[in-house]
C-alpha positions as CSV (number, residue, x, y, z in Angstrom):
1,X,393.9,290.2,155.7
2,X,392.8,288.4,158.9
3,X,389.3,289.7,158.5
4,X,389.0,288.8,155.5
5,X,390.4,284.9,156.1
6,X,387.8,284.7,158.8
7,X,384.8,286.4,156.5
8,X,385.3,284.1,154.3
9,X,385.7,280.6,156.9
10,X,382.3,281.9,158.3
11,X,380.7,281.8,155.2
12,X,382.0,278.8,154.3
13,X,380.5,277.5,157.7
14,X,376.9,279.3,157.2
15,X,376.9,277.4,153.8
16,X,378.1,274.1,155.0
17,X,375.5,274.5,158.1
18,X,372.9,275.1,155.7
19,X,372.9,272.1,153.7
20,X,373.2,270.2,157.0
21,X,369.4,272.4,157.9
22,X,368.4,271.1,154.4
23,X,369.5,267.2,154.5
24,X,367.3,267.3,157.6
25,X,364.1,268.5,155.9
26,X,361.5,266.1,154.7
27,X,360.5,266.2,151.2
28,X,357.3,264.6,149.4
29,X,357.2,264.4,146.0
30,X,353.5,263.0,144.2
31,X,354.0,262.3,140.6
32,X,352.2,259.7,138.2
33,X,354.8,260.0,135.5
34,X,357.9,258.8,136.2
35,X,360.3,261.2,134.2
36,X,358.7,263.8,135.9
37,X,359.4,262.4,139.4
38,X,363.0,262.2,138.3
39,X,362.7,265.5,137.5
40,X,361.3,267.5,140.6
41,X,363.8,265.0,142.9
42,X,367.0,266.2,140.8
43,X,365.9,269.8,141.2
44,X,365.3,268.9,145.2
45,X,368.1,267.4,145.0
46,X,370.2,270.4,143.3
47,X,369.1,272.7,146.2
48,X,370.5,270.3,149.1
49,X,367.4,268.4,149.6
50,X,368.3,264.8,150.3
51,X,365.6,263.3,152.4
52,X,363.1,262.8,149.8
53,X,360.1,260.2,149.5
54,X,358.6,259.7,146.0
55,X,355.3,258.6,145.6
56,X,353.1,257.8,142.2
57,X,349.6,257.8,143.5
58,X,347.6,260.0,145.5
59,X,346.6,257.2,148.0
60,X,349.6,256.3,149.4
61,X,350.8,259.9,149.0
62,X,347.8,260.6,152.2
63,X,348.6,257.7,153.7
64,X,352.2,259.1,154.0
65,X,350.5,262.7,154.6
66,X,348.6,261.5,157.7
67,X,351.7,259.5,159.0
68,X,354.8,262.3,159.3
69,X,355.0,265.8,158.8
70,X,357.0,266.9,156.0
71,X,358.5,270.1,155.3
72,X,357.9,270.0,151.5
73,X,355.6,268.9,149.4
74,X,355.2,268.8,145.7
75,X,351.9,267.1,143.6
76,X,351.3,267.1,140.7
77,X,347.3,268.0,140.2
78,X,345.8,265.2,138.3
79,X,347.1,262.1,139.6
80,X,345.1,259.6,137.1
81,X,343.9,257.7,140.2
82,X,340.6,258.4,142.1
83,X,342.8,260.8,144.4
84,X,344.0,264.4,142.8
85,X,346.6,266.9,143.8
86,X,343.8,269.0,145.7
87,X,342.0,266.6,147.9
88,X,345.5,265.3,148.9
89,X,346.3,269.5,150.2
90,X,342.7,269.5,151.4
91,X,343.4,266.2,153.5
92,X,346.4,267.7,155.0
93,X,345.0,271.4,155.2
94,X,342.2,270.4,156.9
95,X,343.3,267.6,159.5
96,X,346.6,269.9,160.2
97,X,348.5,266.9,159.3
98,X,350.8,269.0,158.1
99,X,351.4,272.4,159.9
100,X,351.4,275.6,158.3
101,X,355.2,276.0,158.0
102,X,355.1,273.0,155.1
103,X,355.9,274.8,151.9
104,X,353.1,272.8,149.2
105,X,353.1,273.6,145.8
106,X,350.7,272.0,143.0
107,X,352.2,271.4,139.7
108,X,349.6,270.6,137.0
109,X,349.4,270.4,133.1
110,X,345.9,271.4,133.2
111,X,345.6,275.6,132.8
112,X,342.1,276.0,133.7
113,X,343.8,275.3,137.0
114,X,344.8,278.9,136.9
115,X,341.6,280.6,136.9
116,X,340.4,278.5,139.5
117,X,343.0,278.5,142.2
118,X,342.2,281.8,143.8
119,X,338.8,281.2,145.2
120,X,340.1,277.5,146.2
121,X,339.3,277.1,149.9
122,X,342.4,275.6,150.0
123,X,345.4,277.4,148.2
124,X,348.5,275.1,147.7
125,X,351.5,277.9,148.9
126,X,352.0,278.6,145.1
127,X,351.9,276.4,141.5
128,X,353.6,275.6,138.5
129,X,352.3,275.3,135.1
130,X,353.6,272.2,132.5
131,X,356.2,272.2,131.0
132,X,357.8,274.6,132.9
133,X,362.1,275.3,133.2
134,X,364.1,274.6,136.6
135,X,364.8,278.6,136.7
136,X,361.1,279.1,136.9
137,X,361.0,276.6,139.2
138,X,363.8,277.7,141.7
139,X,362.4,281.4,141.7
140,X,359.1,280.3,142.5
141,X,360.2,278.1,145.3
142,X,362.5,280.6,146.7
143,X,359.3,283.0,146.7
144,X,357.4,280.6,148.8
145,X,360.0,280.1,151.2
146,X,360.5,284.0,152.0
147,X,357.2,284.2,152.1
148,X,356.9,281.2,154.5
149,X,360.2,282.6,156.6
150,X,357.8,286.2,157.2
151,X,354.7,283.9,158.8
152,X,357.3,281.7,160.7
153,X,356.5,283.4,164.2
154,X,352.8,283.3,163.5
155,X,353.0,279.3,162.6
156,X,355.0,278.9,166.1
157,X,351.8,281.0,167.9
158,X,349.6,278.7,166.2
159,X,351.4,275.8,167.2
160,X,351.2,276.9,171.1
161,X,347.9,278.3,171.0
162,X,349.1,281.2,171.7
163,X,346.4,282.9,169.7
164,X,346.6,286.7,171.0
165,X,350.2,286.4,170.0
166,X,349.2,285.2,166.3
167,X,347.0,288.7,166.3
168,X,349.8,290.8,167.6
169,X,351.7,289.5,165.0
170,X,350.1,289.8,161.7
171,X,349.1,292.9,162.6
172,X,352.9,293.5,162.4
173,X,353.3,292.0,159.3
174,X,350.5,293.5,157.3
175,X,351.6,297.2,158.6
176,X,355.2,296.2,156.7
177,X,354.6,294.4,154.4
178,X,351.0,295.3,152.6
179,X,350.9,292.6,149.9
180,X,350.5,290.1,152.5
181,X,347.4,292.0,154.0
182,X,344.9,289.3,153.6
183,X,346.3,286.2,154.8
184,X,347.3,288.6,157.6
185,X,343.7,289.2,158.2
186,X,342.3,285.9,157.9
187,X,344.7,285.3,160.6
188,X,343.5,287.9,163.0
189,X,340.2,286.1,162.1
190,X,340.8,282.9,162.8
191,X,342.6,284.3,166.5
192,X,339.5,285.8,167.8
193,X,337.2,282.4,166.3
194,X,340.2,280.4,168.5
195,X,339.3,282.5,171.5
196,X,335.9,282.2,171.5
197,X,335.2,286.0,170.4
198,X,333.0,285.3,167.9
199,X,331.3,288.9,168.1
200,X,334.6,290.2,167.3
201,X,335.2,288.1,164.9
202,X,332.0,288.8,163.3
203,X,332.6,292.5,163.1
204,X,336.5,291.8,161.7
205,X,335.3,289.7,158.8
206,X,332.3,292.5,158.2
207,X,334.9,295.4,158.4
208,X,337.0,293.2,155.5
209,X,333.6,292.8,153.4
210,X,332.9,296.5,153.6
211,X,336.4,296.7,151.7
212,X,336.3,293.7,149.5
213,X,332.6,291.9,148.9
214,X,333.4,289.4,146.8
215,X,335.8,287.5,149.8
216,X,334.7,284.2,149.9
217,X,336.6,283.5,153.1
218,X,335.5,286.8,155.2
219,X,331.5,285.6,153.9
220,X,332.4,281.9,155.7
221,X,334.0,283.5,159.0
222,X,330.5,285.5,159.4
223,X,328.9,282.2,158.7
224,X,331.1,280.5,161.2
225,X,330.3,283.4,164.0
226,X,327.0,283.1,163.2
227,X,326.3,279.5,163.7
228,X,328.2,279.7,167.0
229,X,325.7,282.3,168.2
230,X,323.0,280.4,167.5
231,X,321.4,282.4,164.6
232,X,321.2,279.4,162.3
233,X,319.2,280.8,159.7
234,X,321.3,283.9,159.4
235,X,324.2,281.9,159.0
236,X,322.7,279.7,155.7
237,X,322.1,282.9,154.3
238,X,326.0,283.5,154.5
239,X,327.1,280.1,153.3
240,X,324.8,279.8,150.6
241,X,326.3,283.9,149.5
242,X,329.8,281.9,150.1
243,X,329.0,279.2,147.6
244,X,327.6,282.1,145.4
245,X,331.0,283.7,145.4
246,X,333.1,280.5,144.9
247,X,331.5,277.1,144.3
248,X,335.1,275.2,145.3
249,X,334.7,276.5,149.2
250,X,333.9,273.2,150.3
251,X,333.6,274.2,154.0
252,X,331.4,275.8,153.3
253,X,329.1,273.0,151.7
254,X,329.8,271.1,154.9
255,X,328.9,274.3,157.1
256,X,325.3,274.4,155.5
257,X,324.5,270.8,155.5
258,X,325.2,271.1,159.4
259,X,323.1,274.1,159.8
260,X,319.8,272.5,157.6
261,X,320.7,269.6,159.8
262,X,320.5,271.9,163.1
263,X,317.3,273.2,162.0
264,X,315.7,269.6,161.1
265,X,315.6,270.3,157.3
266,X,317.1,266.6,156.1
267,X,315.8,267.2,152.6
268,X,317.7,270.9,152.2
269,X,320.9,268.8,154.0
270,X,320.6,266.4,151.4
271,X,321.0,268.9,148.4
272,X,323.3,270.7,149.5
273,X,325.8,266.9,149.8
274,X,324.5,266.4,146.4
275,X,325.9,270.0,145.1
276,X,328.8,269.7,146.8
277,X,330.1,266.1,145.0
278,X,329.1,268.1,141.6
279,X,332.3,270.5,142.8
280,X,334.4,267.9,144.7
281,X,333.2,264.3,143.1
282,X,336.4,261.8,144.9
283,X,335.1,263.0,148.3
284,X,334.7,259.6,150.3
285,X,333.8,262.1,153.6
286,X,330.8,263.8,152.1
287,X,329.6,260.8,150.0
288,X,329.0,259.1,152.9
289,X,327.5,261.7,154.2
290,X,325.0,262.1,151.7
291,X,324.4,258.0,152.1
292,X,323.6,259.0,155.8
293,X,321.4,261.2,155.5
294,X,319.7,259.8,152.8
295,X,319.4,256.3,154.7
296,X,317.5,258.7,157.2
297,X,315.1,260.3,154.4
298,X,314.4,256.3,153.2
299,X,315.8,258.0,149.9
300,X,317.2,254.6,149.0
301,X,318.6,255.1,145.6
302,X,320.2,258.0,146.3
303,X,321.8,256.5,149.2
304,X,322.4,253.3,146.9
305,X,324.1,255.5,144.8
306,X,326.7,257.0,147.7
307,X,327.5,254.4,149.3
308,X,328.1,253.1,145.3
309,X,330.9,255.9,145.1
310,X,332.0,255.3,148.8
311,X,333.0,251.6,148.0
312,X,334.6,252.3,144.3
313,X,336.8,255.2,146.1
314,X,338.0,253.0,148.9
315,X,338.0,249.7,147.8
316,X,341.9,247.7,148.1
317,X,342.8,251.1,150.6
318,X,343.2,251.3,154.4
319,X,339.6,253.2,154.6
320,X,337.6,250.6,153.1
321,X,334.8,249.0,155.1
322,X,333.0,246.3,156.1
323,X,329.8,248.1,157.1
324,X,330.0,250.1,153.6
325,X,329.1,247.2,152.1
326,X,326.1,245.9,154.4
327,X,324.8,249.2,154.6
328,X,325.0,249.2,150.8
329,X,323.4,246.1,150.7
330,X,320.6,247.1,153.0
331,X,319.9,250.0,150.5
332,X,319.0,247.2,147.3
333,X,317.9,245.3,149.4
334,X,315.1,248.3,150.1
335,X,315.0,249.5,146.6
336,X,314.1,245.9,145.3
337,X,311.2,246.1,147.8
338,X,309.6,248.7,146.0
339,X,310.5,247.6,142.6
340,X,309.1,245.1,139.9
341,X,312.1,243.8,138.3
342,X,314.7,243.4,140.5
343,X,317.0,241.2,138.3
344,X,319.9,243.7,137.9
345,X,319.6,244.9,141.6
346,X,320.1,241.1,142.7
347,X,322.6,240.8,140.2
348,X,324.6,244.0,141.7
349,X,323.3,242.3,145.4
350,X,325.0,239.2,144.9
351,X,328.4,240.8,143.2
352,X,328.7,243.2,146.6
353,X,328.0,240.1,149.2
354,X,331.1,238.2,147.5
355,X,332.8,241.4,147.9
356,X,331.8,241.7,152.0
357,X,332.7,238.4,153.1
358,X,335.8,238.1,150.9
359,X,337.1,241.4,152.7
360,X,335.5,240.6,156.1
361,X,336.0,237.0,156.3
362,X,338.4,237.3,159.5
363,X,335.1,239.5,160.9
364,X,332.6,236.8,163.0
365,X,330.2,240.2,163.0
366,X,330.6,241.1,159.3
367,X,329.7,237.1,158.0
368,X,326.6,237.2,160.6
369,X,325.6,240.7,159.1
370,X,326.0,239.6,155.9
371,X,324.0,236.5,156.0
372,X,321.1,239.2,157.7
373,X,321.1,241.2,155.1
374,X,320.9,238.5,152.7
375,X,318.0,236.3,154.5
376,X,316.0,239.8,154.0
377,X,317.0,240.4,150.6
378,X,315.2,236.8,149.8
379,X,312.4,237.5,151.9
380,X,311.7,241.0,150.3
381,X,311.2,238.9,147.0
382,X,309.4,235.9,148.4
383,X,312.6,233.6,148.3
384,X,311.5,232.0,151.1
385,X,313.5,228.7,150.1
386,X,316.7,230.3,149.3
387,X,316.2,232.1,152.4
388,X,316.0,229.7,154.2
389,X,319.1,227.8,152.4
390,X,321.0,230.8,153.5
391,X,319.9,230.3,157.5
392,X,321.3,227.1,157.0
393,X,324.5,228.0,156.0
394,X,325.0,230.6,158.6
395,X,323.7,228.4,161.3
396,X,326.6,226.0,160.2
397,X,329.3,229.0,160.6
398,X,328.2,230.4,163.5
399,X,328.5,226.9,165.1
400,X,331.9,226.7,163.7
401,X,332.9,230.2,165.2
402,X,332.8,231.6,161.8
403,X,330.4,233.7,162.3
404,X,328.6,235.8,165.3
405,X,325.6,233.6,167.5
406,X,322.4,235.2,167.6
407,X,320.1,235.2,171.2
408,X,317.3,232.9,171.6
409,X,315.1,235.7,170.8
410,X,316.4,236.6,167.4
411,X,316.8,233.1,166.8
412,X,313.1,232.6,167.2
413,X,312.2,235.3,165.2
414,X,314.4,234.2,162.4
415,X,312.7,230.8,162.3
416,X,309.2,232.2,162.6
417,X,309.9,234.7,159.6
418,X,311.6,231.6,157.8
419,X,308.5,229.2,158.4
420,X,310.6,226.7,160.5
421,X,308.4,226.6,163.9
């Protein structure tokens, strides 16, 4: 009778010490809708769950993302805003914001969804279909965490860098449990990368594609080996067969524009920034890097164009910038030289100048840059009066502190470009 009294006190305990473990855990739920935010937080809530942050758009969701780690996470796919479900688990796969012990699970109304989430370079943990009940819910969530509870020693190795461990382990996993056999061996992939040993590595993700050719992830690791061994051109091959396989792998997008870079091909670097915002169009990151690189080309209106989408996908957030918009403006400003009417393009001009010094009016740098770019804009047309109008008003702020002072020299220059000496 004893025994039993104390069984059932220590089970008691376990169960009472258990909802303590889960009150502890940090939860993140991104939802647009609110009746489906109350939702998901009642069924959190029903498991134990009580540290829970809610947020409605995907913006502030990776602002909380990049802040704390949370144990957790829940999005819905297609947020409404210029942020989805995915770039917000490609923000925190990618900058390990959140570790790989952080249970994510996409949750989307869309059912195309389906057929493309298993050549997604980046897998949410598992994902639930619209409208979907709370037992369908609860048994895929307890999947994920046995799942996640299996790679636990593995994430704790990564953690350390204790890489060889990581190895030594999956290899244990995948001999007992052989449904788990290829994140097992991406893992033993991404060890020897780690280590440096990217021969082995090589030959690992070769062995796997002599099994399986149509891996997307084993293609990109020979890529990956093969840029770091210097045979560039083998490794475009690769990517470009990696794209072939699965046009989401958006590392692998990145991987090739760095390689045409490598080998001095701008032009092939280019294309391959323009194909990749086809696949992954609210990418501020490789936008920008298309603007770059066409700034370099003197491609103006393409860059005119990126830097267009840079500036509508960060305007009113923390990655907005003042040097977007002059390097924006240095692109029309470029464009209208070569161009006959440039009424709309000084129309757009002016709009984005109001923009930059309303956003960088605290900025003595951004005002003097601004008024730069704008004396040239004038000149480029053969405004010479408005330009100089324009000197005049920037000579007043930078007098009054407002704005940057130039040296003698470029003060000199300015005048003689202006007609004042």
């Amino acid at each position: 009778m004893t025994d039993v009294i104390a069984l059932g006190v220590e089970n008691t305990n376990d169960i009472h010490q258990g909802l303590i473990d889960l009150s502890k855990k940090r939860v993140l739920i991104i939802e647009d809708i609110g009746e489906m935010r109350l939702m998901l937080k009642s069924l959190m809530t029903s498991m134990g769950y009580s540290n829970i942050d809610v947020e409605p758009s995907g913006q502030s969701a990776i602002k909380r993302i990049l802040e704390r780690p949370y144990d957790v996470v829940l999005s819905d796919y297609n947020l409404g805003g210029s942020i989805d479900g995915q770039q917000i688990l490609e923000t925190s796969r990618k900058n390990y914001s959140q570790d790989h012990s952080t249970i994510f699970i996409m949750i989307t109304a869309d059912t195309a969804y389906e057929s493309v989430v298993s050549v997604l370079e980046y897998q949410p943990d598992s994902y639930l279909v619209k409208p979907f009940p709370p037992a369908a819910f609860f048994r895929r969530f307890e999947r994920v965490q046995k799942q996640k509870k299996t790679f636990e020693g593995i994430n704790t190795a990564r953690k350390e860098n204790d890489f060889e461990k990581m190895e030594a382990q999956a290899k244990a996993i995948m001999t007992q449990y052989p449904n788990l056999a290829s994140q097992c061996l991406k893992i033993i992939g991404e060890s020897l990368y780690a280590r440096g040993r990217y021969k082995d590595a090589k030959n690992h993700y070769m062995l796997i594609i002599q099994k399986s050719k149509n891996l997307a992830w084993a293609h990109y690791g020979i890529a990956l080996c093969e840029f770091k061994l210097g045979t560039v051109a083998a490794a475009i091959k690769k990517l470009e067969h990696t794209i072939g396989l699965s046009r989401h792998f958006l590392s692998a997008y990145d991987l090739l524009a760095d390689a045409h870079e490598d080998l001095g091909n701008l032009e092939d670097a280019q294309a391959v920034m323009s194909s990749v915002l086809d696949v992954s169009p609210r990418s501020t990151e490789r936008a920008l890097r298309l603007a770059q690189i066409s700034m370099q080309l003197n491609d103006w209106p393409t860059a005119e164009q990126a830097y267009s989408k840079v500036i509508r996908l960060t305007r009113e957030t923390s990655h907005e910038k003042v040097e977007y918009y002059y390097e924006y403006l240095k692109c029309l400003t470029n464009i209208m030289a070569n161009s006959s009417d440039n009424s709309k393009l000084a129309e757009k001009f002016k709009r984005t100048l109001v923009r930059l010094r309303t956003f960088g009016k605290a900025n003595p740098a951004a005002i003097s840059n601004s008024f730069r770019v704008e004396i040239q804009q004038y000149l480029t047309r053969d405004h010479v009066g408005e330009a100089i109008k324009s000197w005049k008003q920037w000579n007043r702020l930078i007098k009054s502190g407002q704005a940057t002072p130039l040296t003698d020299a470029q003060k000199h220059t300015l005048k003689k470009r202006l007609g004042l000496l």
